[in-house]
DSSP file (Angstrom, degrees, kcal/mol; ACC not computed):
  #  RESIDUE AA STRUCTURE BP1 BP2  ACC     N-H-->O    O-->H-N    N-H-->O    O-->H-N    TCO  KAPPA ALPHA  PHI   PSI    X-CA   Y-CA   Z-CA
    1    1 A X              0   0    0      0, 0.0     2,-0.3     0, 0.0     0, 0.0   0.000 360.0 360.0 360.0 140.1  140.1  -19.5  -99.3
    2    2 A X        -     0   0    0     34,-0.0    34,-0.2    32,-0.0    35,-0.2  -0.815 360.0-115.3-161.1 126.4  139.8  -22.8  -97.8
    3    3 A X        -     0   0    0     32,-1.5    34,-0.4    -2,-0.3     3,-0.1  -0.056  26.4-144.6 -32.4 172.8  139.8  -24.9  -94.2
    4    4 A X  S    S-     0   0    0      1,-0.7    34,-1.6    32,-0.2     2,-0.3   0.407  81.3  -0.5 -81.2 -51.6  142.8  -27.2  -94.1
    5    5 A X        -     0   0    0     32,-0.2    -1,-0.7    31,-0.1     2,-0.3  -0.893  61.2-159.6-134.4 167.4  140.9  -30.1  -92.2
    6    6 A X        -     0   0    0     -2,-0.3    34,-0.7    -3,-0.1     2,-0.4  -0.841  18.9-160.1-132.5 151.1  137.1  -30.1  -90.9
    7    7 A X  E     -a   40   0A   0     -2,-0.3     2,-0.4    32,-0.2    34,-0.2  -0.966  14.6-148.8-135.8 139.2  136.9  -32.8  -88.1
    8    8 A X  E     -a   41   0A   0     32,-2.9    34,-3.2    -2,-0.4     2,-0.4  -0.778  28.5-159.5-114.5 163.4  133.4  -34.1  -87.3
    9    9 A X  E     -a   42   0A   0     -2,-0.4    34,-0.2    32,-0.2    32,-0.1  -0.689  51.7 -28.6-148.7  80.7  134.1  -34.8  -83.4
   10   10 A X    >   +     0   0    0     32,-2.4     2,-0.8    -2,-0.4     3,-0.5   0.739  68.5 148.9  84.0   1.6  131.9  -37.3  -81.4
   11   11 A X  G >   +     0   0    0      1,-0.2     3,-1.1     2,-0.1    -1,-0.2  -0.217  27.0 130.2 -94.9  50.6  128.6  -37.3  -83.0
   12   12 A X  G 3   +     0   0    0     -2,-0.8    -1,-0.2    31,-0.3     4,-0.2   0.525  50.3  82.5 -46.0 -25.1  128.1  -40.8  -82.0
   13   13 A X  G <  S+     0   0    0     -3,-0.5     2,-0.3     2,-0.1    -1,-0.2   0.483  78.7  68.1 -84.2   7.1  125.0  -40.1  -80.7
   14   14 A X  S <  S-     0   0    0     -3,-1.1     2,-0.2     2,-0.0     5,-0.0  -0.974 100.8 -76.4-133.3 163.7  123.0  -40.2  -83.8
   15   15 A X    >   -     0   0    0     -2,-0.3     3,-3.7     1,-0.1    -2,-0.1  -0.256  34.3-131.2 -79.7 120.0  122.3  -43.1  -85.7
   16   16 A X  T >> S+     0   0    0      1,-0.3     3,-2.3     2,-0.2     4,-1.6   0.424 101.1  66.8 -17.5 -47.2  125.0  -44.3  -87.8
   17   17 A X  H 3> S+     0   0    0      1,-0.3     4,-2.2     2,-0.2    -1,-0.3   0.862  96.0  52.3 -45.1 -55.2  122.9  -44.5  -90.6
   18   18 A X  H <4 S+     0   0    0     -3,-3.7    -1,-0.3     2,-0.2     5,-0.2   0.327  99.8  61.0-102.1  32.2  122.5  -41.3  -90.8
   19   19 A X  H <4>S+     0   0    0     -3,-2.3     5,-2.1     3,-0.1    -2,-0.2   0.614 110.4  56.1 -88.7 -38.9  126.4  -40.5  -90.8
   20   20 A X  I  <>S+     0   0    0     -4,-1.6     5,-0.8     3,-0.2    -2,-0.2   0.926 112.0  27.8  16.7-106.9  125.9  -42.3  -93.6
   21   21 A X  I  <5S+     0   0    0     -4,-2.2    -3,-0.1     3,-0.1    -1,-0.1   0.217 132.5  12.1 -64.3 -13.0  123.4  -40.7  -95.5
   22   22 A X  I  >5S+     0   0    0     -5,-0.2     4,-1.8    -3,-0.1     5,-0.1   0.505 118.1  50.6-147.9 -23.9  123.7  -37.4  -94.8
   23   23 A X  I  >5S+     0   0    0     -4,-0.2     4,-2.1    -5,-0.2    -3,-0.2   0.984 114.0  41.7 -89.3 -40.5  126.6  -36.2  -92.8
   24   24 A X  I >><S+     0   0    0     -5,-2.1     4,-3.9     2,-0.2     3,-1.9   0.979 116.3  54.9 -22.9 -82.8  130.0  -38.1  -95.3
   25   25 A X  H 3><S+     0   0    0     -5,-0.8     4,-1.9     1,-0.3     5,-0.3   0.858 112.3  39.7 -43.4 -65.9  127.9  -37.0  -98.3
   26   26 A X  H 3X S+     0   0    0     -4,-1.8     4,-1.5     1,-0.2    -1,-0.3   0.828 112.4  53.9 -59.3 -22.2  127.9  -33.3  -96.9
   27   27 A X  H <X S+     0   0    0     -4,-2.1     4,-1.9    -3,-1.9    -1,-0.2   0.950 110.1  47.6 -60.9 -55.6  131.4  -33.3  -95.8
   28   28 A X  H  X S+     0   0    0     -4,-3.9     4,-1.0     1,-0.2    -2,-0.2   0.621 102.9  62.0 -87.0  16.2  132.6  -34.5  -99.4
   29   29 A X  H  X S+     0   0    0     -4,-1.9     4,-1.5    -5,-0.4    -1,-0.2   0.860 112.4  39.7 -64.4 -64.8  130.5  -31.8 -101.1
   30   30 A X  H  < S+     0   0    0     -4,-1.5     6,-0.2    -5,-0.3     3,-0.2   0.895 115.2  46.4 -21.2 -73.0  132.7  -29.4  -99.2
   31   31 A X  H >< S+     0   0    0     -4,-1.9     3,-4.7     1,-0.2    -2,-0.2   0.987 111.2  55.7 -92.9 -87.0  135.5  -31.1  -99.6
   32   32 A X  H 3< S+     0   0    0     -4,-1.0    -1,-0.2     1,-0.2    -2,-0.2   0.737 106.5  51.5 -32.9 -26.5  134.5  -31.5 -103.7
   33   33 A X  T 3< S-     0   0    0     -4,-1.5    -1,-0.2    -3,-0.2    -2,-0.2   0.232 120.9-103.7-102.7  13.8  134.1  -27.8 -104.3
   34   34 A X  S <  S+     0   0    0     -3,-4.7     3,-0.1     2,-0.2    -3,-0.1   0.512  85.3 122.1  95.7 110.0  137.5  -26.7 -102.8
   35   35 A X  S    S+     0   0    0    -32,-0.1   -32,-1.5    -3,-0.0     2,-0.4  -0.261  83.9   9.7-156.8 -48.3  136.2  -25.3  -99.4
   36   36 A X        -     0   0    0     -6,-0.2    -2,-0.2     1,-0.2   -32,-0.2  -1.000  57.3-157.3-152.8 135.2  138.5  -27.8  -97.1
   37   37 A X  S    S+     0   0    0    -34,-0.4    -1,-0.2    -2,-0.4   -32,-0.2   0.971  75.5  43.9 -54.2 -75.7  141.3  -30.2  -98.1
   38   38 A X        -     0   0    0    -34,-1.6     2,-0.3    -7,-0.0   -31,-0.0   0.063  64.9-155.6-114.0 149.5  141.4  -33.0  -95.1
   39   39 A X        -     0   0    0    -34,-0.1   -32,-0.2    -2,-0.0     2,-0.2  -0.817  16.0-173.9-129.1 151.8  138.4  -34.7  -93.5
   40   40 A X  E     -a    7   0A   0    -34,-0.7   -32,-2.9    -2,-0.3     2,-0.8  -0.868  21.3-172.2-138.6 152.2  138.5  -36.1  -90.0
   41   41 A X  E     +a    8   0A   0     -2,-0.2     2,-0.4   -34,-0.2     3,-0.3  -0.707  17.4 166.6-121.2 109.4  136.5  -38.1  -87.7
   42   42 A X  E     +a    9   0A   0    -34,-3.2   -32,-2.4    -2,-0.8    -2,-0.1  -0.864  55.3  40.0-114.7 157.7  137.7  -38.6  -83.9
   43   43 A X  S    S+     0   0    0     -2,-0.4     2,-0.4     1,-0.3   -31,-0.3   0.636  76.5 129.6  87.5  22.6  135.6  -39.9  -80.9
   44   44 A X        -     0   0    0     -3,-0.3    -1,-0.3   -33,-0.1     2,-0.1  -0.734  64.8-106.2 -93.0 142.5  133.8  -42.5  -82.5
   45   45 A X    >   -     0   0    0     -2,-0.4     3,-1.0     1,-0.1     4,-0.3  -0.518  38.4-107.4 -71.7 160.3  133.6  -46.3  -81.3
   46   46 A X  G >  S+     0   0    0      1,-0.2     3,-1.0     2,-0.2     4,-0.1   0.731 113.6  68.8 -53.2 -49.1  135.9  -49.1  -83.5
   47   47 A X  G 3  S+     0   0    0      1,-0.3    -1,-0.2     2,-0.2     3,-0.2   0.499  82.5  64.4 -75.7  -4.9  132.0  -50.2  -84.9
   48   48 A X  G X> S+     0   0    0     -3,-1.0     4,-1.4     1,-0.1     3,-1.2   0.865  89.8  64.7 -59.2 -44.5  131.4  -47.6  -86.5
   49   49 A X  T <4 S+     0   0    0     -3,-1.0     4,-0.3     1,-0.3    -2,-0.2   0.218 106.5  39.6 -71.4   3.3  134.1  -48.0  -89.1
   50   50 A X  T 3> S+     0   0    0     -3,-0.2     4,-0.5    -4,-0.1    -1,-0.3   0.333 103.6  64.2-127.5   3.9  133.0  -51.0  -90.7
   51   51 A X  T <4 S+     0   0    0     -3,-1.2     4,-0.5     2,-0.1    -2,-0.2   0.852 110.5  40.4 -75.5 -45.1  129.8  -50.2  -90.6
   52   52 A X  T  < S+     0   0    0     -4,-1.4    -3,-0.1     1,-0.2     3,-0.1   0.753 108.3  61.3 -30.8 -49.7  130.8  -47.1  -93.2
   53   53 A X  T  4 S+     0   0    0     -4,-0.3    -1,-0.2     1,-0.2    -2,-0.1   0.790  99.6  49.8 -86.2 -34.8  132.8  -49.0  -94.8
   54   54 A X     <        0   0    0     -4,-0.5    -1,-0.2     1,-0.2    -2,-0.2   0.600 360.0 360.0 -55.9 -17.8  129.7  -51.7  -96.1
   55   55 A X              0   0    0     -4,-0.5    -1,-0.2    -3,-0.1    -2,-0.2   0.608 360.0 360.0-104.6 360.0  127.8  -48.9  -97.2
């Protein structure tokens, strides 16, 4: 059994860094052991995404 997507939704409101460091990483843990195919992230500002992408 397994999700088809998980969507993280808006959690702008904690510091980036620690989308970073702890919430990616747990998503592709998930995601690595078969649980859910798809990740996606809506409701985020445009500055986020190159901040992700430098780390």
């Amino acid at each position: 059994d397994h999700l088809d997507i998980i969507l993280c939704h808006d959690i702008e409101f904690v510091e980036m860094q620690q989308i970073v460091d702890e919430t990616i990483p747990a998503i592709q843990k998930i995601r690595d052991a078969g649980k859910v195919r798809y990740i996606g992230f809506s409701g985020y500002p445009m500055k986020i995404f190159p901040f992700i992408i430098d780390q």
